[in-house]
C-alpha positions in Angstrom: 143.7 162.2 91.6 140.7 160.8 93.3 137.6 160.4 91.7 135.2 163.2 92.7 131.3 162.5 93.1 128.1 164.2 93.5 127.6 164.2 97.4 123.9 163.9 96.8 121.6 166.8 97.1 124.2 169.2 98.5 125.8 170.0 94.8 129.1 169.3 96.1 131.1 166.6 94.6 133.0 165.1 97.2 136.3 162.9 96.4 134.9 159.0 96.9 137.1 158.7 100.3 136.2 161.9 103.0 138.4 162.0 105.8 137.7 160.7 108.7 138.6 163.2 111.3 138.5 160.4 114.1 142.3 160.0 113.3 143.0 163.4 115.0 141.0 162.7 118.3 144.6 161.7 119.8 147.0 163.7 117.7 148.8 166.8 118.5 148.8 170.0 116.0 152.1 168.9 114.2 150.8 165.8 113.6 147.5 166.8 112.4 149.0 169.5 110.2 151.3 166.6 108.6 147.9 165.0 107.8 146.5 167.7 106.1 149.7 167.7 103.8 148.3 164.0 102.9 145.1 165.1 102.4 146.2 168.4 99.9 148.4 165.9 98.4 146.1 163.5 97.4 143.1 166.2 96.7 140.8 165.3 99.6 137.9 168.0 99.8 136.0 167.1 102.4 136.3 166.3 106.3 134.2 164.4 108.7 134.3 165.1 112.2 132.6 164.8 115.6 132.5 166.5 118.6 132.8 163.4 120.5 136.4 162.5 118.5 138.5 163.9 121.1 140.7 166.9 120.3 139.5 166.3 116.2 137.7 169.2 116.5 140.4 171.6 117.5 143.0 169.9 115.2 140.5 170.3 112.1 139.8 174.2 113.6 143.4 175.6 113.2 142.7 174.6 109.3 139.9 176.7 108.7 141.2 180.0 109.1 143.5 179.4 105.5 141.6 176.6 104.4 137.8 176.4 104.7 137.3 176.9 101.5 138.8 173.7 100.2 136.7 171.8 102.4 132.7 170.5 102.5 132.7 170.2 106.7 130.9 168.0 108.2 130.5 167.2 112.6 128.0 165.5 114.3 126.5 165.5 117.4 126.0 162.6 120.2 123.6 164.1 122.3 119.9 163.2 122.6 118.2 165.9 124.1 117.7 169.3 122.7 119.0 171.3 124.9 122.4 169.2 125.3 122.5 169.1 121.2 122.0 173.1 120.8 124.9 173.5 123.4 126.9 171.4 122.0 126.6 172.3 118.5 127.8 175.8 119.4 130.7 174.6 121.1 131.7 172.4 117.6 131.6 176.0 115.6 133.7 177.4 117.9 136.4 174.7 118.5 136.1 174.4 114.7 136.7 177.8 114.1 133.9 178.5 111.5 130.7 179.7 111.4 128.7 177.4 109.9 129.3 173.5 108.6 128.0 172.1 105.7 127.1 168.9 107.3 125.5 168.2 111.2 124.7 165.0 111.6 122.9 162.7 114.2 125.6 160.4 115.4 125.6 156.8 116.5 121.6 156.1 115.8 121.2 152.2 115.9 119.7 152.1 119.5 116.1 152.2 119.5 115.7 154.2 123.3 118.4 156.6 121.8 116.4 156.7 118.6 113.2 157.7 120.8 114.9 160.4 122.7 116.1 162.2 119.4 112.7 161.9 117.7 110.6 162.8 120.4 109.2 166.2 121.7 112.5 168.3 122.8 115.0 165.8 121.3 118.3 166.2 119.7 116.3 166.5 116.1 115.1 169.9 117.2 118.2 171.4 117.8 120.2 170.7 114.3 116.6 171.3 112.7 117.1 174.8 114.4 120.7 174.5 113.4 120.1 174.6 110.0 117.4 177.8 110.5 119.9 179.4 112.2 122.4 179.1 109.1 124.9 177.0 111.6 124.7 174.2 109.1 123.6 173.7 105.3 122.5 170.3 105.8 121.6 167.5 107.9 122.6 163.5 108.4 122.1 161.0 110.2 125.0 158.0 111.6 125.5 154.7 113.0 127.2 151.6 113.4 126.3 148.0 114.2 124.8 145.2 112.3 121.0 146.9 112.7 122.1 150.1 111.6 120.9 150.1 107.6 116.9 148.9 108.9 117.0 151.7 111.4 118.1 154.1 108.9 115.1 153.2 107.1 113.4 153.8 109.7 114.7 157.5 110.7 114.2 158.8 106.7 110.4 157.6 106.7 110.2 159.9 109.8 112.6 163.2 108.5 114.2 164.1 105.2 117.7 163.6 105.7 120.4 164.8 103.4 123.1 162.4 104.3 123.4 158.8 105.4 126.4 156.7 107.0 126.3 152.9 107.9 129.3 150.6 107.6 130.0 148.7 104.6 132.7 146.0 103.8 132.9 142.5 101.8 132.6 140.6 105.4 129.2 142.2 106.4 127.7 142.7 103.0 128.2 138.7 102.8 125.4 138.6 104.9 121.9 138.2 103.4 119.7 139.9 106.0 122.6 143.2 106.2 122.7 142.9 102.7 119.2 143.4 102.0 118.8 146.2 104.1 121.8 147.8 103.3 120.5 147.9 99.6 117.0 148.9 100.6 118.7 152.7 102.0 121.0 152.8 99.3 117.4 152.3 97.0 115.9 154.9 98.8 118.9 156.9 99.3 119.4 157.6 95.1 115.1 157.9 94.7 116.0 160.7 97.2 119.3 162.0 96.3 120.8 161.6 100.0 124.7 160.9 100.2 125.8 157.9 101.3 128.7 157.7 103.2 130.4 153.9 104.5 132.6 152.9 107.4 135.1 150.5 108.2 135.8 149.0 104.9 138.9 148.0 106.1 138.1 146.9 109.6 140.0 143.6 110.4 137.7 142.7 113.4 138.3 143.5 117.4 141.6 144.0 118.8 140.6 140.6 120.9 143.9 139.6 122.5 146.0 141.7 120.0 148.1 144.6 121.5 146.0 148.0 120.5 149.0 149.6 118.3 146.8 151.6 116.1 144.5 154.8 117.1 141.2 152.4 115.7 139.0 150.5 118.2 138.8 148.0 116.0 141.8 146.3 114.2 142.6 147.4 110.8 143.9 145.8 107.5 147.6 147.1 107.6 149.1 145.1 104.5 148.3 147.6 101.4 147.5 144.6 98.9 144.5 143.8 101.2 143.7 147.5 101.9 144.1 147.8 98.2 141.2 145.5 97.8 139.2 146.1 100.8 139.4 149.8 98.8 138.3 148.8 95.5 135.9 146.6 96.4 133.9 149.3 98.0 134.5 152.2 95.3 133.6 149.4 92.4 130.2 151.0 94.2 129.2 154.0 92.3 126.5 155.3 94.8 128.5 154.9 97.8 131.4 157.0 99.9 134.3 156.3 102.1 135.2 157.2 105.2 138.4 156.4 105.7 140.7 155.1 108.4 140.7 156.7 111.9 144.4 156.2 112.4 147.0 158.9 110.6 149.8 156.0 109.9 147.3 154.0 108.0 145.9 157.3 106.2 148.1 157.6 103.3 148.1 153.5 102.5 144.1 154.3 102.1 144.8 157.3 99.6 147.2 155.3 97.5 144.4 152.8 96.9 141.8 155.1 96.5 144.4 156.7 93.6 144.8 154.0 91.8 142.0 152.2 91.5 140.7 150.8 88.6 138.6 148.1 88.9 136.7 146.1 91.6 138.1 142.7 92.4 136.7 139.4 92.2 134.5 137.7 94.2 136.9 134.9 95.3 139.9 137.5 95.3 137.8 138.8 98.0 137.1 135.6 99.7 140.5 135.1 99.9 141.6 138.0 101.8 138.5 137.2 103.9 140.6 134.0 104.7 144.1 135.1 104.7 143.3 137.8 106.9 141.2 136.0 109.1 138.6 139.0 109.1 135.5 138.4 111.5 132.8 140.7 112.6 133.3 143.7 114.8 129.7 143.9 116.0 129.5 140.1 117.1 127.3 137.5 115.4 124.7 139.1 113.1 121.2 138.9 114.1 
């Protein structure tokens, strides 16, 4: 089975690859129920949703009623003000059937203004602050994408105690000195602190560009499972870090099968040369 590890301060030890409940936002129910057979199957205890994910929400919520209990549950939300955050943090509970998640996060927080509207007087902090008061959630994160994410991470814990971070992490943008640095700052900070870190497209091929869009990703994914296999293991050679995997269900089990048999992290220029062979390039354009 998958290796299980502590997911920080929460006393839950999470298997090292959480789903990724973006994979539902088009699915219908049969299809989402075949994907929780893949997640039972390979042992996967706990999901990561959104409210803005589509229909995720309502796919994950006809699980609950039998199967909460397996699960550490985790949404976010994508609004900046409080009122719009409280409302729609309801509205998650209630499309996810439960009432309360383990995890609310803060989602998509690399834009300064957006940072500002959260943080500020009657911002979208108040409202899961309030969250968590109100026993609607245990604990509290914080997400984002892009190539400034990991500094303005830093930024957000030396202003609130967060309980979970999520950045993206794979070999293509960790080759990159200034991500690099910063990336390792949070994860510093992260285990001084005992927050959770969770990662993101570690097996992102780059943008669909002139590629037909034949997977439920907006970005292209690895799809041949030797380089998935290594895109994998390269990230779970971390011991501090998590996976979130795929957002597409097809490409869901090839994930799991890595994650199960990993054993150790490949080499430097193995990685370079799926870098090559894959022709991998950045999905957030060039690094600044």
């Amino acid at each position: 089975m998958i290796e299980k590890r502590p997911f920080g301060r929460t006393g839950h030890d999470s298997t090292v690859t959480l789903f990724g409940g973006a994979a539902l936002s088009r699915a219908d129910q049969d299809e989402a129920d075949r994907t929780l057979e893949v997640l039972l199957e390979y042992g996967i205890n706990h999901i990561d949703t959104a409210a803005r994910y589509g229909d995720s929400e309502l796919r994950i919520g006809k699980w609950m009623p039998e199967h909460r209990k397996r699960f550490f549950l985790a949404t976010k939300t994508g609004e900046r003000d409080y009122g719009s955050a409280r409302e729609q943090i309801r509205r998650s509970l209630d499309r996810l059937q439960v009432d309360q998640v383990d995890l609310l996060q803060l989602h998509s927080m690399a834009h300064p203004d957006d940072w500002d509207r959260v943080f500020s007087a009657e911002g979208a902090l108040e409202a899961v602050v309030e969250a968590r008061e109100e026993g609607l959630t245990r604990f509290i994160g914080i997400t984002g994408h892009s190539w400034t994410i990991a500094a303005m991470h830093r930024r957000s814990l030396e202003r609130f105690d967060f309980d979970s971070v999520l950045m993206p992490l794979n070999f293509l943008m960790y080759a990159d000195e200034r991500y690099r640095r910063n990336f390792d700052t949070v994860v510093k900070l992260c285990k001084a602190r005992n927050i959770a870190v969770q990662t993101i497209k570690s097996i992102a091929r780059g943008p669909w560009a002139t590629a037909p869009k034949a997977r439920n990703t907006w970005y292209q994914p690895l799809e041949d499972q030797e380089s998935i296999d290594r895109a994998i293991h390269w990230v779970m050679g971390r011991n501090d870090v998590f996976i979130n995997t795929v957002g597409d269900t097809h490409i869901l089990p090839r994930v799991l099968d890595a994650a199960n048999r990993y054993e150790t992290r490949p080499a430097q220029e193995d990685m370079q040369a799926m870098l090559e062979a894959e022709s991998m390039t950045s999905l957030f354009g060039l690094a600044t």
